[in-house]
C-alpha positions as CSV (number, residue, x, y, z in Angstrom):
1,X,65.8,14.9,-31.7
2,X,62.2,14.5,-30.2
3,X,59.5,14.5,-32.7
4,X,56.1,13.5,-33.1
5,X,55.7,12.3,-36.6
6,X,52.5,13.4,-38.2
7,X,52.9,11.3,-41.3
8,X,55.1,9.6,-43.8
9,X,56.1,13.9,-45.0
10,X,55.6,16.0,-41.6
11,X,56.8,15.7,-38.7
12,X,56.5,18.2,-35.8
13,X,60.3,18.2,-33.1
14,X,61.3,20.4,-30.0
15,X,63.9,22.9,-30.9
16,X,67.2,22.3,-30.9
17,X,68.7,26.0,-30.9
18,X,72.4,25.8,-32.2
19,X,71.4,23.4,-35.3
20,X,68.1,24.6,-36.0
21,X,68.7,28.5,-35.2
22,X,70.3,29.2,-38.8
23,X,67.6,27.0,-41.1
24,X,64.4,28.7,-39.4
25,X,66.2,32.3,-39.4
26,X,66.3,31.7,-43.3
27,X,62.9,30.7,-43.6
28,X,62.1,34.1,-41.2
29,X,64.4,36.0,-43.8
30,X,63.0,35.0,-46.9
31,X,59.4,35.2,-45.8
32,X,60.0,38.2,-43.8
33,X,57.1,40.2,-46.1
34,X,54.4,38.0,-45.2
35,X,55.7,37.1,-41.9
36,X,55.5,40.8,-40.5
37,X,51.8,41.6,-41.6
38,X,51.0,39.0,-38.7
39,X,53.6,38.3,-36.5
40,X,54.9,41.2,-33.9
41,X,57.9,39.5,-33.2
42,X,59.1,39.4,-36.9
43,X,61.0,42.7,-36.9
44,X,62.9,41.8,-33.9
45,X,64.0,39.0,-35.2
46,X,67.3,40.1,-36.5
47,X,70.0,38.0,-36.4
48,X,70.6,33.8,-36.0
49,X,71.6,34.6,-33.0
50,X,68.2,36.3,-32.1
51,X,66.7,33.0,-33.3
52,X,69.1,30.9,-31.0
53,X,68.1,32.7,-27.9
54,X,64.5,32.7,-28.8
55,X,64.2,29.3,-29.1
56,X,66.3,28.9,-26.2
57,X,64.1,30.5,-24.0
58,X,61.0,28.3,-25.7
59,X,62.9,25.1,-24.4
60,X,62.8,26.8,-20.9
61,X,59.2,27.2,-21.3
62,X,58.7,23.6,-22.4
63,X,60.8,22.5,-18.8
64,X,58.5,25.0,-16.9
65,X,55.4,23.7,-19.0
66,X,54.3,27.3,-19.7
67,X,54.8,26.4,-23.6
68,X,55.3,24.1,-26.3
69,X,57.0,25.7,-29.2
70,X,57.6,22.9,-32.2
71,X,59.5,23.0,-35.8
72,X,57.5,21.6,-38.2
73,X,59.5,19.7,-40.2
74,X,58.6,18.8,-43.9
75,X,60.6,16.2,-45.6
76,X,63.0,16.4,-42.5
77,X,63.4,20.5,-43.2
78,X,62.5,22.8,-41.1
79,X,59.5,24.6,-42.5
80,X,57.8,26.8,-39.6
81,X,57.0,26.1,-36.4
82,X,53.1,25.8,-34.1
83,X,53.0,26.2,-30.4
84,X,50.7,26.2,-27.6
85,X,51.3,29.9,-26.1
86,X,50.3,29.3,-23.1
87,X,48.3,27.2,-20.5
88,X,45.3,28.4,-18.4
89,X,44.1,26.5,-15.9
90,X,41.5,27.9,-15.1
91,X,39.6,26.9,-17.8
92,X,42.0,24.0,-19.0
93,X,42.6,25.5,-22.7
94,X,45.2,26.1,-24.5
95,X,46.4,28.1,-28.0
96,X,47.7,27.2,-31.0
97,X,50.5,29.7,-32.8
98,X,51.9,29.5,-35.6
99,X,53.3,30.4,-39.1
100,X,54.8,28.7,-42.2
101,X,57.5,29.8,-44.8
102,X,55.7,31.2,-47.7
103,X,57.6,29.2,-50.4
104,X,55.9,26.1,-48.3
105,X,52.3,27.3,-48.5
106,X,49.8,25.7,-50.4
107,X,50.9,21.6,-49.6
108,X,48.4,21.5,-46.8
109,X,51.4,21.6,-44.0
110,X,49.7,23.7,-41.4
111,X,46.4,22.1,-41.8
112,X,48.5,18.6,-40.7
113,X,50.1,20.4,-38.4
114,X,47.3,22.1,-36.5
115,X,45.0,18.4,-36.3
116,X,48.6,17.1,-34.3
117,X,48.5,19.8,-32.0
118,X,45.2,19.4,-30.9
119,X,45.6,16.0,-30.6
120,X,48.6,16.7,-28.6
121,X,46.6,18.9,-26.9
122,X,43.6,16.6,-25.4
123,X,45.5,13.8,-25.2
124,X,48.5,14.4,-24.0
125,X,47.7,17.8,-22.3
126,X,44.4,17.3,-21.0
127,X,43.5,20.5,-22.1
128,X,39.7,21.0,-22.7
129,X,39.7,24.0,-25.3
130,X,42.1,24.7,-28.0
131,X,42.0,28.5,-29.5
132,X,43.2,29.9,-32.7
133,X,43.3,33.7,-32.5
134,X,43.4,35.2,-35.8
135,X,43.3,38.8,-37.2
136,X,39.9,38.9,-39.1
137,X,41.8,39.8,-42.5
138,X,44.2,37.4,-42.3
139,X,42.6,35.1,-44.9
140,X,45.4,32.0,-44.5
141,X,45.2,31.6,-40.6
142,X,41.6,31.7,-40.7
143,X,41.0,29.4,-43.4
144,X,43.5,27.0,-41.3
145,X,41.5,27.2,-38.4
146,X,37.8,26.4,-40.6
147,X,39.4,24.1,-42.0
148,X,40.4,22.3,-38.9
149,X,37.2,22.1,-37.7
150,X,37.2,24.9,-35.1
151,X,34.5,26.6,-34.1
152,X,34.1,30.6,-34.8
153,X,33.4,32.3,-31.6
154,X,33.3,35.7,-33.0
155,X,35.2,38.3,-33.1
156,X,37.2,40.6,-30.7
157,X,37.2,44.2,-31.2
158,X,41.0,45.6,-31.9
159,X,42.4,42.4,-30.5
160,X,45.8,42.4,-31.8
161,X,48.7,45.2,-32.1
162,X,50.2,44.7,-35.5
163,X,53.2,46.7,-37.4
164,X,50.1,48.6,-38.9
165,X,48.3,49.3,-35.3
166,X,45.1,47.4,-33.9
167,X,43.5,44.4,-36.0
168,X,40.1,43.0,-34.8
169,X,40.5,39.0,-34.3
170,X,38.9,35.8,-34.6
171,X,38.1,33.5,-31.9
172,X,38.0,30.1,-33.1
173,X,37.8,27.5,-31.1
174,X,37.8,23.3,-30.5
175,X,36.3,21.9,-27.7
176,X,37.6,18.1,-26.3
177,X,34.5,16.5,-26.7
178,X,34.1,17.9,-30.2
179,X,37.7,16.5,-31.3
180,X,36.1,13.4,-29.8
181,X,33.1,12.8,-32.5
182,X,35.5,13.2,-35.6
């Protein structure tokens, strides 16, 4: 397994479908209440075998570079996962996905988590700009992203589709040079 160990409890690892499909489709199952306020995909996500072929098709993206999709692993459990969605070049930024199983919340995981990733990011990545997009009443993924130092850009009218139609979002955002002065 390939991981990039935060600390001495978290860890963050690239997928490995057939072992880890059936642990994160549990997590998806048990949290499925909280999950699908925020997350589109949640409903589709039916089966293990759904899981399997989604992360699948996020190690394709990794071998393409269009994506890095991680499970973030708590003492050595899967616990959630964080991603960069996508790359743009033409503004070399990136930005950071994620969610966490509610039984996990509250042990400062995703804070950890996030702080990797954008190291990650402007180290490893080169990336410039990291963005956390975040519907404005989603209290937990935008204290994450205060937290983490990022920068509130304002917000976008109707910016994300939910189960429950549009959301406005957040635009938070970290720029490389100020990751640098912390």
């Amino acid at each position: 397994m390939f991981t990039y160990q935060i600390d001495d409890e978290l860890s963050l690892a690239l997928p490995r479908p057939q072992i880890d499909a059936q642990p994160l489709f549990e997590l998806v199952e048990e949290s499925r209440p909280d999950l699908a306020t925020w997350l589109p995909w949640v409903p589709e996500m039916k089966s293990v075998a759904d899981e399997e072929k989604f992360l699948t098709t996020m190690l394709e993206h990794f071998g393409n570079s269009t994506s890095v999709n991680l499970i973030i692993r708590y003492h050595d459990q899967p616990v959630g996962m964080i991603s960069f969605n996508r790359f743009l070049q033409m503004d070399q930024s990136t930005e950071i996905g994620y969610w966490l199983a509610t039984k996990f919340s509250g042990n400062n995981i995703m804070h950890r988590a996030v702080l990797a990733m954008c190291h990650l990011g402007f180290a490893d990545y080169a990336v410039n700009k990291i963005e956390i997009h975040a519907a404005t009443d989603n209290p937990r993924s935008n204290h994450v992203a205060q937290k983490a130092g990022f920068h509130l850009d304002g917000t976008i009218r109707a910016s994300e589709l939910l189960a429950d139609g549009f959301h406005d979002g957040n635009l938070w955002t970290m720029l490389k040079d100020e990751w640098n002065k912390e």
